[in-house]
PDB file of N, CA, C, O and CB in Angstrom:
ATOM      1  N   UNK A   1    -186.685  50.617-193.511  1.00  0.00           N
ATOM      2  CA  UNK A   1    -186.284  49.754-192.414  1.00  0.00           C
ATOM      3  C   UNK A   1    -185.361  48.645-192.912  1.00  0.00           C
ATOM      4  O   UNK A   1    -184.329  48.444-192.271  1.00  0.00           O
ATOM      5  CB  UNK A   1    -187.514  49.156-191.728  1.00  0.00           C
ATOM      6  N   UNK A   2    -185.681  47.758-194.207  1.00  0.00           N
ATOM      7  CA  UNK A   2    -184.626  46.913-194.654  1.00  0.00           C
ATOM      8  C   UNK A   2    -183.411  47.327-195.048  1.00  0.00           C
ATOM      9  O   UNK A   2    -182.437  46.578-195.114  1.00  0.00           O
ATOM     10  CB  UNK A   2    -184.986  46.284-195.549  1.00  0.00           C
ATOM     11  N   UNK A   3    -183.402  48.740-195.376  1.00  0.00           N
ATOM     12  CA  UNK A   3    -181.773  49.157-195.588  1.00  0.00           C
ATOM     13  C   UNK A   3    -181.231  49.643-194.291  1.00  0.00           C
ATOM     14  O   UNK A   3    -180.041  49.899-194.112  1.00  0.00           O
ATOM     15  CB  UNK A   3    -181.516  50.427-196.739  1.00  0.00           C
ATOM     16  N   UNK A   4    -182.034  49.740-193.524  1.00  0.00           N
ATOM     17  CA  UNK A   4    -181.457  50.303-192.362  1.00  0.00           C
ATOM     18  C   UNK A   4    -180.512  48.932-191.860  1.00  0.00           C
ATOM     19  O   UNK A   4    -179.332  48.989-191.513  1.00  0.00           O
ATOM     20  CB  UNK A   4    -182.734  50.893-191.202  1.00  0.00           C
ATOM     21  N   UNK A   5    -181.429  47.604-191.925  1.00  0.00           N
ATOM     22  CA  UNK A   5    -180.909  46.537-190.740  1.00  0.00           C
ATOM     23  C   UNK A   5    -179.721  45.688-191.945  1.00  0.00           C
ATOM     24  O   UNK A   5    -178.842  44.872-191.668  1.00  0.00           O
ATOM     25  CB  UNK A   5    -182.592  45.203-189.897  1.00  0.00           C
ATOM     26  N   UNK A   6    -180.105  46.239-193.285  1.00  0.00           N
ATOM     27  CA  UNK A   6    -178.740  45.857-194.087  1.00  0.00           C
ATOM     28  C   UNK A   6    -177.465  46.730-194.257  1.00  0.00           C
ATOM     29  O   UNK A   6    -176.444  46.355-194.833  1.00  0.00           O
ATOM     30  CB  UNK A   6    -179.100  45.628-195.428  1.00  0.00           C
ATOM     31  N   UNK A   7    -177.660  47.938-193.681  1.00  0.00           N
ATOM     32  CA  UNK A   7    -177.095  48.662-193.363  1.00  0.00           C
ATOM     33  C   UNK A   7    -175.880  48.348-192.129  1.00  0.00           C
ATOM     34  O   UNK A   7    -174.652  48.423-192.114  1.00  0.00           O
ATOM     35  CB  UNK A   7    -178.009  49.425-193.235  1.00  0.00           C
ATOM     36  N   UNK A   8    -176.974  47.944-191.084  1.00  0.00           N
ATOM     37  CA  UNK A   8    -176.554  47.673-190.036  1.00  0.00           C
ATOM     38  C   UNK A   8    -175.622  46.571-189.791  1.00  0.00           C
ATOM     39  O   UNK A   8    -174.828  46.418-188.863  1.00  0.00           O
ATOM     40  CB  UNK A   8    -177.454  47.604-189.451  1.00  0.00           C
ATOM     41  N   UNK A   9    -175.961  45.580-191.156  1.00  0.00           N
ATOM     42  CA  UNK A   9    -175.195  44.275-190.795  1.00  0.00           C
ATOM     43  C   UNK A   9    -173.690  44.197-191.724  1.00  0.00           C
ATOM     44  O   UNK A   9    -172.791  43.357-191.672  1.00  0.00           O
ATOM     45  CB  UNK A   9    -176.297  42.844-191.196  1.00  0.00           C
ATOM     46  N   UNK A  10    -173.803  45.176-192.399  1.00  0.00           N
ATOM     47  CA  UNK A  10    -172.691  45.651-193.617  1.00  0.00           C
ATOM     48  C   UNK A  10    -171.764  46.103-191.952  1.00  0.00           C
ATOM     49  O   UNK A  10    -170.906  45.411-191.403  1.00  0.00           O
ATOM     50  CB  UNK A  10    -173.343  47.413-195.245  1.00  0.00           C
ATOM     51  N   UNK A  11    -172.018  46.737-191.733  1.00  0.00           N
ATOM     52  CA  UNK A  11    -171.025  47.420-190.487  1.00  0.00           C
ATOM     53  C   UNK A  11    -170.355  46.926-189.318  1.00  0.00           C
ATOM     54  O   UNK A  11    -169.424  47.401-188.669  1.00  0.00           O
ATOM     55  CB  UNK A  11    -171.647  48.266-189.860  1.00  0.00           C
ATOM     56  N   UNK A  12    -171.154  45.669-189.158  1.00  0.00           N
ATOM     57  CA  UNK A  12    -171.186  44.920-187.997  1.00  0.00           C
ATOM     58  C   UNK A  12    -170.494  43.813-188.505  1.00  0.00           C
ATOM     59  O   UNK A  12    -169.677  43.350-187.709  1.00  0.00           O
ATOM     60  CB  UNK A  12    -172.549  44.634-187.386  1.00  0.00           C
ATOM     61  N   UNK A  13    -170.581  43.195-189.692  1.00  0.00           N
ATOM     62  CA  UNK A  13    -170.211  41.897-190.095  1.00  0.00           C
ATOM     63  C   UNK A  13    -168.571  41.804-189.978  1.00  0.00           C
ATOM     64  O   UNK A  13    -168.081  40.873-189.338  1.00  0.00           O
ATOM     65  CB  UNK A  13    -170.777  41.621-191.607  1.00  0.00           C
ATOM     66  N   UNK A  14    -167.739  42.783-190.607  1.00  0.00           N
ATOM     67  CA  UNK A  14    -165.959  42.795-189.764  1.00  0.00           C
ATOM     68  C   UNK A  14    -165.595  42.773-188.675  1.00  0.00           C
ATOM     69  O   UNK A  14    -164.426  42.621-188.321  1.00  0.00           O
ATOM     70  CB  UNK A  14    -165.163  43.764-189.850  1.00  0.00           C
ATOM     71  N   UNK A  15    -166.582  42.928-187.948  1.00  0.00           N
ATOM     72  CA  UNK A  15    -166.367  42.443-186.417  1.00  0.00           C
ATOM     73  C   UNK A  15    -166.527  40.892-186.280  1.00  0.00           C
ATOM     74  O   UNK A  15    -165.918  40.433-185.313  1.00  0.00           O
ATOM     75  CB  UNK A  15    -167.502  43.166-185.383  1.00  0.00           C
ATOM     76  N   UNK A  16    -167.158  40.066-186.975  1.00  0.00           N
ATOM     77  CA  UNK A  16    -167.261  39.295-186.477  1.00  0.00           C
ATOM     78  C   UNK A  16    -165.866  37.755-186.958  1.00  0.00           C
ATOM     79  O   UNK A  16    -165.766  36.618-186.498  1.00  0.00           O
ATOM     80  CB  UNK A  16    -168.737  39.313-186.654  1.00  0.00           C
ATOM     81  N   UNK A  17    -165.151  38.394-187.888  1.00  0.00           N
ATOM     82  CA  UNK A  17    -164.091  37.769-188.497  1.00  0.00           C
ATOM     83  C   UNK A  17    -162.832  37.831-187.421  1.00  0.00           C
ATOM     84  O   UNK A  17    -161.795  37.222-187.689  1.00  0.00           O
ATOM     85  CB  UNK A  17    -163.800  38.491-189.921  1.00  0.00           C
ATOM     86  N   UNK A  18    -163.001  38.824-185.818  1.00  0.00           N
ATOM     87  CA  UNK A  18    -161.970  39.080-185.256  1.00  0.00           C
ATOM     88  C   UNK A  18    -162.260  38.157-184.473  1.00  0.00           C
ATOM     89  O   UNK A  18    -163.421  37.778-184.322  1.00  0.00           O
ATOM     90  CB  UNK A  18    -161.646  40.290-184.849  1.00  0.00           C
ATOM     91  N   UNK A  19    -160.860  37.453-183.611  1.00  0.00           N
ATOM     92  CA  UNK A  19    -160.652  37.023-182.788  1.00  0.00           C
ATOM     93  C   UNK A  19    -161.631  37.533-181.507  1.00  0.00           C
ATOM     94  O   UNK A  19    -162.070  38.681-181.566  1.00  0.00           O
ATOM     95  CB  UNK A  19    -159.440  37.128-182.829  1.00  0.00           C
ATOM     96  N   UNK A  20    -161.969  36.692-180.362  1.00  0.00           N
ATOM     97  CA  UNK A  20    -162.235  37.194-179.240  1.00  0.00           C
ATOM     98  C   UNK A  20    -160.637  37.515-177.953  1.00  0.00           C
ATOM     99  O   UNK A  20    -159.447  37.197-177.971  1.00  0.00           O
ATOM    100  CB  UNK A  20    -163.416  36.062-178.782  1.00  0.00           C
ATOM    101  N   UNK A  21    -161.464  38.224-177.082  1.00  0.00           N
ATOM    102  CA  UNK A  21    -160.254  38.446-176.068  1.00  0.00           C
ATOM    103  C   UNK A  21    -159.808  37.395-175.544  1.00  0.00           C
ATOM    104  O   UNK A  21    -160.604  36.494-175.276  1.00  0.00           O
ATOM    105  CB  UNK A  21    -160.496  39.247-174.976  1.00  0.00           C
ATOM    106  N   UNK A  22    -158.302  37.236-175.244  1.00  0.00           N
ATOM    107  CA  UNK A  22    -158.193  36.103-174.171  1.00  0.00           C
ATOM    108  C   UNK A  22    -157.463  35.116-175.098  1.00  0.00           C
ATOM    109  O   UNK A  22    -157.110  33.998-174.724  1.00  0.00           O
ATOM    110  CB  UNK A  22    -159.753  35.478-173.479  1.00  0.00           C
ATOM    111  N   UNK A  23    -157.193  35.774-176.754  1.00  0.00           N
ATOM    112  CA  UNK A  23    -156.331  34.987-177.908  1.00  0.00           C
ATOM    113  C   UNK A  23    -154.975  36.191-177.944  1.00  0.00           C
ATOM    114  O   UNK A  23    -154.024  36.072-178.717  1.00  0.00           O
ATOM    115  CB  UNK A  23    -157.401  34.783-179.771  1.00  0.00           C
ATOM    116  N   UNK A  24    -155.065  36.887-177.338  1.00  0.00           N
ATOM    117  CA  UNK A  24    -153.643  37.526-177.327  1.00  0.00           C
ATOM    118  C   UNK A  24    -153.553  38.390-179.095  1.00  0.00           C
ATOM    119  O   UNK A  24    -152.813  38.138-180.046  1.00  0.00           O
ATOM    120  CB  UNK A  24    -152.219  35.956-177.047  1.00  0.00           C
ATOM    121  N   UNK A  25    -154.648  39.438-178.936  1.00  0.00           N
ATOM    122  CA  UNK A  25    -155.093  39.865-179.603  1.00  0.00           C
ATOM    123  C   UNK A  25    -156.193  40.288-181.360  1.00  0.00           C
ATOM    124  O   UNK A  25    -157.244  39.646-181.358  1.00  0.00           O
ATOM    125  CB  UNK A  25    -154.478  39.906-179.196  1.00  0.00           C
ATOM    126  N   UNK A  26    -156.094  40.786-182.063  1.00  0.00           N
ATOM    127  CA  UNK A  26    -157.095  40.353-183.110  1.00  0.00           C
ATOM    128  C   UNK A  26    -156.344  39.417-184.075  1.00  0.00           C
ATOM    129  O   UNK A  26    -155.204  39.585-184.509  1.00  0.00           O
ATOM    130  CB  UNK A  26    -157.742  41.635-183.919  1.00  0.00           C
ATOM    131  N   UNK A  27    -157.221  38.359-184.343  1.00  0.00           N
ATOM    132  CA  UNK A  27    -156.761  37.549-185.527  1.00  0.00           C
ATOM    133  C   UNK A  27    -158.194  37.134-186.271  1.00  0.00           C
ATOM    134  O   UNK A  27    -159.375  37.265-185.952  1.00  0.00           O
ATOM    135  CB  UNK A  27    -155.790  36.125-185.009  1.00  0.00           C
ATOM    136  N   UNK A  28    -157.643  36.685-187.186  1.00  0.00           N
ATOM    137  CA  UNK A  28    -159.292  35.943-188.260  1.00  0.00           C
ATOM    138  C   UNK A  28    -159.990  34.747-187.418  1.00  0.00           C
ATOM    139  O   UNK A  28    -159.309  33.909-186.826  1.00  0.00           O
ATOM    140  CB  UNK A  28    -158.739  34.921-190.173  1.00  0.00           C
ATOM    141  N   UNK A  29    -161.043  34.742-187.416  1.00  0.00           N
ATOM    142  CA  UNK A  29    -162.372  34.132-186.776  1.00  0.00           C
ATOM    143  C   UNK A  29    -161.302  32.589-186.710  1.00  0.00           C
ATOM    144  O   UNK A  29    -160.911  31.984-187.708  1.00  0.00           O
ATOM    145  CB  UNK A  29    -164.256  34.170-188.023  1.00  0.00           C
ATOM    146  N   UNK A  30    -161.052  32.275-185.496  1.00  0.00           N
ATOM    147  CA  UNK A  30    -160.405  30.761-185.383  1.00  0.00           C
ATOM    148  C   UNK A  30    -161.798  29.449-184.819  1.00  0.00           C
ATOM    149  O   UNK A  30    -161.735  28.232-184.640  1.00  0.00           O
ATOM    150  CB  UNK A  30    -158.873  30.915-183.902  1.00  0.00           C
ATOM    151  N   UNK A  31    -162.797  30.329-184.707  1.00  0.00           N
ATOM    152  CA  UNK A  31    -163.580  28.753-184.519  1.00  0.00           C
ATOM    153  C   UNK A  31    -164.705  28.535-185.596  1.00  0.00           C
ATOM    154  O   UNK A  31    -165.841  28.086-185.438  1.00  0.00           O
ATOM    155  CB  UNK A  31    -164.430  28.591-182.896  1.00  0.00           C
ATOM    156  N   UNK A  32    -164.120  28.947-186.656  1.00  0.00           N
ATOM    157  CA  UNK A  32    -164.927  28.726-187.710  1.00  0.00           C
ATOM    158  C   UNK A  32    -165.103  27.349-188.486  1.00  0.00           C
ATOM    159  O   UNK A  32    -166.105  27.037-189.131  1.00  0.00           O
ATOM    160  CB  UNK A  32    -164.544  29.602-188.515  1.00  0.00           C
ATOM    161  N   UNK A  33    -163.854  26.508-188.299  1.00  0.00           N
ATOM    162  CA  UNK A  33    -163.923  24.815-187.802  1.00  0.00           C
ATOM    163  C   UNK A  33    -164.814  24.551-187.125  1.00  0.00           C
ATOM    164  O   UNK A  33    -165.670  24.038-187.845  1.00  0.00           O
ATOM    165  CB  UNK A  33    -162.889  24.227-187.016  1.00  0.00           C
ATOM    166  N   UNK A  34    -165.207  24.608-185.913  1.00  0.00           N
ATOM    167  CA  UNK A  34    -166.172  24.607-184.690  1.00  0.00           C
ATOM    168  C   UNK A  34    -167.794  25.029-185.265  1.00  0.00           C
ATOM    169  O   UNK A  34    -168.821  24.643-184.706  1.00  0.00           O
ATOM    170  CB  UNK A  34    -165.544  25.858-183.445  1.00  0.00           C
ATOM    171  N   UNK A  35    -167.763  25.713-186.234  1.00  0.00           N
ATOM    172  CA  UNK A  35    -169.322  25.864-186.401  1.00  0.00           C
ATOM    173  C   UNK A  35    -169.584  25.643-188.108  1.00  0.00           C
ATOM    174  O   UNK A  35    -170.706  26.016-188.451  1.00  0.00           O
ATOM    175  CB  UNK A  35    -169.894  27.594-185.797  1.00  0.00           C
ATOM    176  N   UNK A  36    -168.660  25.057-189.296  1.00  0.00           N
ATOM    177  CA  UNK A  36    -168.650  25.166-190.321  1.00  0.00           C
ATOM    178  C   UNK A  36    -169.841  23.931-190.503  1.00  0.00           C
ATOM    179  O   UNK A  36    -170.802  24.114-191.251  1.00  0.00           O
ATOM    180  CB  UNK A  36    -167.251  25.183-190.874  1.00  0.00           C
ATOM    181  N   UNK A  37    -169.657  22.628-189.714  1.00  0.00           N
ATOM    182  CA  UNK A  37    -171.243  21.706-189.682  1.00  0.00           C
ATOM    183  C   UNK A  37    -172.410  22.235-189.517  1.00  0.00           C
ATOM    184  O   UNK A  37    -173.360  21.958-190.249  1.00  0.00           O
ATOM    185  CB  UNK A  37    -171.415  20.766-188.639  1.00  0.00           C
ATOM    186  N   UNK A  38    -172.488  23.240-188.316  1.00  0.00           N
ATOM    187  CA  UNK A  38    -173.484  23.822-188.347  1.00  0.00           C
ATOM    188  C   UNK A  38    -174.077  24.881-189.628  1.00  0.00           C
ATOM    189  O   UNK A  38    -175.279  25.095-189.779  1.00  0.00           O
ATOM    190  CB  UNK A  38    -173.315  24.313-187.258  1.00  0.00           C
ATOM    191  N   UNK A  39    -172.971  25.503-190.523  1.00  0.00           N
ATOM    192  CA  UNK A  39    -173.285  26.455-191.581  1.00  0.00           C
ATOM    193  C   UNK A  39    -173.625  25.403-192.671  1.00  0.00           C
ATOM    194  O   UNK A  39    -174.336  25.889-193.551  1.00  0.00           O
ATOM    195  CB  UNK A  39    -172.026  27.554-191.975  1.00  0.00           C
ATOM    196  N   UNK A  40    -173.397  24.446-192.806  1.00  0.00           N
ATOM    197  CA  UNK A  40    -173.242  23.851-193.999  1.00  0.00           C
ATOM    198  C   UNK A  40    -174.724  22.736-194.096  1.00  0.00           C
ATOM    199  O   UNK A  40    -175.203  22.084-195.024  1.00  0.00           O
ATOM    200  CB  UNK A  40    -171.612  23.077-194.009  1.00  0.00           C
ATOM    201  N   UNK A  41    -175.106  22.921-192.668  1.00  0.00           N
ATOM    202  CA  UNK A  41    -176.604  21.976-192.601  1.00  0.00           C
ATOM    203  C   UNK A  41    -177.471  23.450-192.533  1.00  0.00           C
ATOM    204  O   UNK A  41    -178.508  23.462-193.196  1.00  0.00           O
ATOM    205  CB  UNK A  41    -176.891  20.616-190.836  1.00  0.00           C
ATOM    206  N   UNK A  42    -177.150  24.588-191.842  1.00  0.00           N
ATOM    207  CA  UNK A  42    -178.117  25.618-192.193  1.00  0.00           C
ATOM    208  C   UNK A  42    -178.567  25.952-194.009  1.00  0.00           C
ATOM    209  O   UNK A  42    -179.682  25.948-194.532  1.00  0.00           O
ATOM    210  CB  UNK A  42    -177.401  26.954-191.492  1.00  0.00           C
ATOM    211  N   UNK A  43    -176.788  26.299-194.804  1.00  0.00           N
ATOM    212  CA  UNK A  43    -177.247  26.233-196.112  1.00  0.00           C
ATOM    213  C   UNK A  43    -177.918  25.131-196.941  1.00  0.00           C
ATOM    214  O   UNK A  43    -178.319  25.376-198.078  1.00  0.00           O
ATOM    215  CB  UNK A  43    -176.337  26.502-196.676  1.00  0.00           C
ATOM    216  N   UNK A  44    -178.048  23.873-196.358  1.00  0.00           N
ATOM    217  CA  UNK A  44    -178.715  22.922-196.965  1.00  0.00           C
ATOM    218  C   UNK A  44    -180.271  22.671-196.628  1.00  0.00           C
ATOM    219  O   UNK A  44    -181.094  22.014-197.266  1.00  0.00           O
ATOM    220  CB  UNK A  44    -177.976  21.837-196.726  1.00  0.00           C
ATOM    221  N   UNK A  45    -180.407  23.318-195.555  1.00  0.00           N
ATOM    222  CA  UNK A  45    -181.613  23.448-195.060  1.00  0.00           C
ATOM    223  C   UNK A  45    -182.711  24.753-195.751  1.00  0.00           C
ATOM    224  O   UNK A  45    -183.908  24.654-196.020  1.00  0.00           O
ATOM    225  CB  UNK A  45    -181.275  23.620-193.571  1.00  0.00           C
ATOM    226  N   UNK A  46    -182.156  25.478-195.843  1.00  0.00           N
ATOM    227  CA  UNK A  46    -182.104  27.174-196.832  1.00  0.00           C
ATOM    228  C   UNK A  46    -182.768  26.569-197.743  1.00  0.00           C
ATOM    229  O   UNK A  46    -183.995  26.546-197.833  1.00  0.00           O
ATOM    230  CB  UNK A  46    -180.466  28.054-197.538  1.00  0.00           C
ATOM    231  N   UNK A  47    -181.845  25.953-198.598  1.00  0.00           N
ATOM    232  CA  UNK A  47    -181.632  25.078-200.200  1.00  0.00           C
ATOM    233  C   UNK A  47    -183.050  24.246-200.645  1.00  0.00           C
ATOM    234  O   UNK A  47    -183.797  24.160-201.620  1.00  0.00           O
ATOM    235  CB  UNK A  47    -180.196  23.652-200.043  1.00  0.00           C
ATOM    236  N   UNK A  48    -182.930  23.754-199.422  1.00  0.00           N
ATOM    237  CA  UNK A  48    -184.051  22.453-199.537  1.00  0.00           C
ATOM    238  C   UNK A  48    -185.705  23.500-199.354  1.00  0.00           C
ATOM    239  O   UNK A  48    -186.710  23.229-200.013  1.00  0.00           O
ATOM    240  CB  UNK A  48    -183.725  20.919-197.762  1.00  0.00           C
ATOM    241  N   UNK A  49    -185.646  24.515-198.468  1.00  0.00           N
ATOM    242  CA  UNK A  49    -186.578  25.154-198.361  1.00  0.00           C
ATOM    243  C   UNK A  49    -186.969  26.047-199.839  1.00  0.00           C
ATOM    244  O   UNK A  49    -188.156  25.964-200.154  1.00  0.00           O
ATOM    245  CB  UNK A  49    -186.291  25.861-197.161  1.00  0.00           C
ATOM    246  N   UNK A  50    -186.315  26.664-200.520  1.00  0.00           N
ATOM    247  CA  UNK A  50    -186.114  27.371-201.266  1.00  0.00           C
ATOM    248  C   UNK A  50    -186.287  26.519-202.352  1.00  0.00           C
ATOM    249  O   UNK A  50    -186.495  27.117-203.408  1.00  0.00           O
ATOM    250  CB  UNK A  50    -185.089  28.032-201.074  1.00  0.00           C
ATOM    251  N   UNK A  51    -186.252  24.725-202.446  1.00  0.00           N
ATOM    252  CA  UNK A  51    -186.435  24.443-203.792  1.00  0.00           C
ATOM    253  C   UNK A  51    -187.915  24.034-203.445  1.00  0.00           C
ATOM    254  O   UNK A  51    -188.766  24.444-204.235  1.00  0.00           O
ATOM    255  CB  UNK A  51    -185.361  23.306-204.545  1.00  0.00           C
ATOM    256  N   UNK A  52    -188.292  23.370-202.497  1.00  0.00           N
ATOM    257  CA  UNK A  52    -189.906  22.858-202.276  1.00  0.00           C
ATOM    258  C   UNK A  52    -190.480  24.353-202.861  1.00  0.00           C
ATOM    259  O   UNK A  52    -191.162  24.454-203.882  1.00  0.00           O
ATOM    260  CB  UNK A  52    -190.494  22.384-200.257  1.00  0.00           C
ATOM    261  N   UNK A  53    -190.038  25.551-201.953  1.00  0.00           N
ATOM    262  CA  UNK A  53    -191.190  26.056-202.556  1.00  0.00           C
ATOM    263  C   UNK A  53    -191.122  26.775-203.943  1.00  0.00           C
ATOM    264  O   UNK A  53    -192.230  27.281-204.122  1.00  0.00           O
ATOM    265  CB  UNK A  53    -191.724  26.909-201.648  1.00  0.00           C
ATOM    266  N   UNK A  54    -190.386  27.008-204.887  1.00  0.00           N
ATOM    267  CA  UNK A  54    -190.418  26.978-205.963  1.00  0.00           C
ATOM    268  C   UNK A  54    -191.158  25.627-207.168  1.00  0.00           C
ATOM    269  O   UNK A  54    -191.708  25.638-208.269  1.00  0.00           O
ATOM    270  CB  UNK A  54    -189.210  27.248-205.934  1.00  0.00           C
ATOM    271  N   UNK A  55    -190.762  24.617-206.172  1.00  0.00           N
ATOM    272  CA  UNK A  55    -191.055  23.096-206.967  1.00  0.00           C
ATOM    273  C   UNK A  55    -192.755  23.178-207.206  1.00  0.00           C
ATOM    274  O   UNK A  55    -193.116  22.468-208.145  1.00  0.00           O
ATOM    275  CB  UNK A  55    -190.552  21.441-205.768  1.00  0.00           C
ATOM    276  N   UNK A  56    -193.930  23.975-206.470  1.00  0.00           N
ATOM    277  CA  UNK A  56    -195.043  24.060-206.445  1.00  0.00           C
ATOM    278  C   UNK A  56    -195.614  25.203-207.517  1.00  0.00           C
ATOM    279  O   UNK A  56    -196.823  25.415-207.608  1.00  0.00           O
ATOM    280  CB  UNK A  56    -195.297  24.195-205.138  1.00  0.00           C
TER     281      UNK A  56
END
């Protein structure tokens, strides 16, 4: 089942670098400005989780 849904996300993940409709066709992910705060407090949040529980 885990290679299946890593499977799944290997396949799926170049889709998500395309433009949506309504930009006058495919281009590289343009609102990635728009959510890079949000990635950058998720990986710090990850980080912080991942060192507490090692720190025990």
């Amino acid at each position: 089942m885990r290679k299946s849904l890593l499977t799944l996300a290997m396949l799926l993940s170049p889709t998500a670098v395309f433009a949506h409709e309504g930009h006058g066709g495919v281009g590289l992910f343009h609102h990635f400005m728009d959510l890079a705060p949000a990635l950058a407090l998720l990986a710090v949040i990850a980080v912080g989780f991942v060192w507490v529980k090692n720190r025990k």
